[in-house]
C-alpha positions, -999 to 999 in steps of 0.1 A, spaced: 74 15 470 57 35 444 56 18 410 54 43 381 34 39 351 43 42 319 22 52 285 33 56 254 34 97 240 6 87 217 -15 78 241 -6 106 265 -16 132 237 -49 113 236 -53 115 267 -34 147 279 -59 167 302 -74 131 320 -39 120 329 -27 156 344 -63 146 364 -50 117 374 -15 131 387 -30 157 404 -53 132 422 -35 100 433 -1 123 435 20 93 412 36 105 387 40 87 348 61 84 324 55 94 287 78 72 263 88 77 220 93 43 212 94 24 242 124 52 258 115 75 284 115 108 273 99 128 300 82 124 339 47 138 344 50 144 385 23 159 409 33 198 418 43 198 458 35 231 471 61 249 494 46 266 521 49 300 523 63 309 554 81 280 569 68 296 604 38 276 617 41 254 585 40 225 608 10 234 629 -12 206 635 13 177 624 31 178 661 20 170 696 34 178 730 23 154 757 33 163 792 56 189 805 83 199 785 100 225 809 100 207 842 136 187 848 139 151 843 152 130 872 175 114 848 213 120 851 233 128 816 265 113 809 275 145 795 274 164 828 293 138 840 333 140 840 
């Protein structure tokens, strides 16, 4: 679990640019708050890929045969 941070807006208009660093770098977001309320959520941006074709490529492995037939019966075949 992610535990978001919280700074007051004084301190985030002090420190504006360094804390969009910050976001952008470790990817947690913070919260700005007006007298100890939460009035907004500063969030890394999550890029959509472009194409959703080959937007997986290199996060999945095949290991062994995937078109040869299992030996294993299904008990869907079965009535």
């Amino acid at each position: 679990m992610v535990v978001t941070k919280a700074i007051s807006a004084a301190e985030f208009k002090a420190t504006c640019l360094e804390v969009l660093d910050t976001v952008s770098r470790t990817g947690h977001g913070i919260i700005v708050t007006k007298r100890g309320k939460p009035v907004v959520r500063v969030a890394p941006l999550v890029e959509k890929p472009k194409n959703i074709v080959g937007a997986l490529r290199g996060l999945v492995t095949i290991s062994g045969d995937l078109m040869s037939p299992i030996d294993a019966d299904w008990d869907a075949l079965k009535r």
